[in-house]
C-alpha positions as CSV (number, residue, x, y, z in Angstrom):
1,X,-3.5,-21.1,15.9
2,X,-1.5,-20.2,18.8
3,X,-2.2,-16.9,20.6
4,X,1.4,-15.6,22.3
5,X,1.9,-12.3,24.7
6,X,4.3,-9.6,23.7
7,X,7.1,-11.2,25.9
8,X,7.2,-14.3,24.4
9,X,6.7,-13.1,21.1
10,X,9.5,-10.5,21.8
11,X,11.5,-13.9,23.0
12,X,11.0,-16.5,20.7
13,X,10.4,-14.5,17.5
14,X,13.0,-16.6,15.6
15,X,10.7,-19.7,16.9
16,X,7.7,-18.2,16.0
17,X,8.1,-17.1,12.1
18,X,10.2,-20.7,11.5
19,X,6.7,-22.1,12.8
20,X,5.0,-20.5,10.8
21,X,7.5,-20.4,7.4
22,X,7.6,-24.8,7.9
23,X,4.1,-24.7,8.1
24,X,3.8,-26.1,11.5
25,X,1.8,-23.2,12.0
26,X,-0.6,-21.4,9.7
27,X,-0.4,-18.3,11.6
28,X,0.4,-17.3,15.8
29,X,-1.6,-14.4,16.8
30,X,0.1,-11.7,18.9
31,X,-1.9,-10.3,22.1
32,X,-1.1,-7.4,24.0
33,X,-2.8,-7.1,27.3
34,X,-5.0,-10.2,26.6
35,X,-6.6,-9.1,23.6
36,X,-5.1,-10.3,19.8
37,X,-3.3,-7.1,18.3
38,X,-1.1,-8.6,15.1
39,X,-1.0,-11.9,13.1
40,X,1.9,-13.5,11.8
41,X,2.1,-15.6,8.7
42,X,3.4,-16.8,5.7
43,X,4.2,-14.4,3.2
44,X,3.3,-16.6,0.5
45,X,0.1,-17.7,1.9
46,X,-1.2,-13.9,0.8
47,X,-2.6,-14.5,-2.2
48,X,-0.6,-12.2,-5.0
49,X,-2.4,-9.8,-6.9
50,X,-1.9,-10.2,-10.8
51,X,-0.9,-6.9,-12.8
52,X,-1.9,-6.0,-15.8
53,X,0.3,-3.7,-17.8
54,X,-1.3,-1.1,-20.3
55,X,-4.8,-1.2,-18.3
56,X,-5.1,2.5,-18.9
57,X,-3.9,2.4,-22.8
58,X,-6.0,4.5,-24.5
59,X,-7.4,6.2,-22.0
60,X,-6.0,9.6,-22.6
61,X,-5.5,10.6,-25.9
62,X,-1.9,10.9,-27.0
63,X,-0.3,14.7,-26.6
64,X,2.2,16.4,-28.4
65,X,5.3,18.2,-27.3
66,X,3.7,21.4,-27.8
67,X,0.6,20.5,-26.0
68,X,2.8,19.1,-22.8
69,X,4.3,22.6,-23.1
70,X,1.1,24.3,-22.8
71,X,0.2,22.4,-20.0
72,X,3.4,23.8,-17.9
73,X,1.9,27.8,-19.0
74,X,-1.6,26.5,-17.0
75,X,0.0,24.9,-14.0
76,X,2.0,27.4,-13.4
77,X,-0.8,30.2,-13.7
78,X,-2.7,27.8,-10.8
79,X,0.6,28.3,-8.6
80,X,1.1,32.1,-8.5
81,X,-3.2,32.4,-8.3
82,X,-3.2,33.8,-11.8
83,X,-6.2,31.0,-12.8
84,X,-9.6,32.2,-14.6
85,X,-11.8,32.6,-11.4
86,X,-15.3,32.9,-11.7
87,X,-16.5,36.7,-11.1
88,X,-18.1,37.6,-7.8
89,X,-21.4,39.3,-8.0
């Protein structure tokens, strides 16, 4: 794991990321005044996260178009400060 200043990372990027996309590096690390402030590697090597579609079916129950209606009366009673506050004693 090579450790490269600014300069020469600024110099020989093109080097640097083909080094590291053959695999003749795993990763270079990237200092700025002596001390390691980025890390450059292989995309792939990130491991990918899997997604998982309909992970929230059933979760809310279905609404009707009347109901989504409603909804826009409330929301727009919150914007202009018309909502049901609780009374101050």
């Amino acid at each position: 794991m090579p450790v490269v200043n600014m300069l020469e990372a600024k110099t020989n990027l093109s080097k640097l990321v083909d080094a590291v996309e053959s695999g003749a590096e795993e990763e270079v690390i990237i200092a700025r005044n002596g001390k390691p402030a980025a890390k450059l590697v292989q995309l792939d090597a990130q491991p990918k996260k899997q997604r998982q579609l309909g992970f929230l079916a059933g979760t809310y129950p279905p609404m009707d178009f009347e109901g989504f209606q409603a909804m826009d009366a409330e929301i727009e009673k919150m914007f202009i400060g018309e909502e049901a506050r609780p009374e101050e004693e």
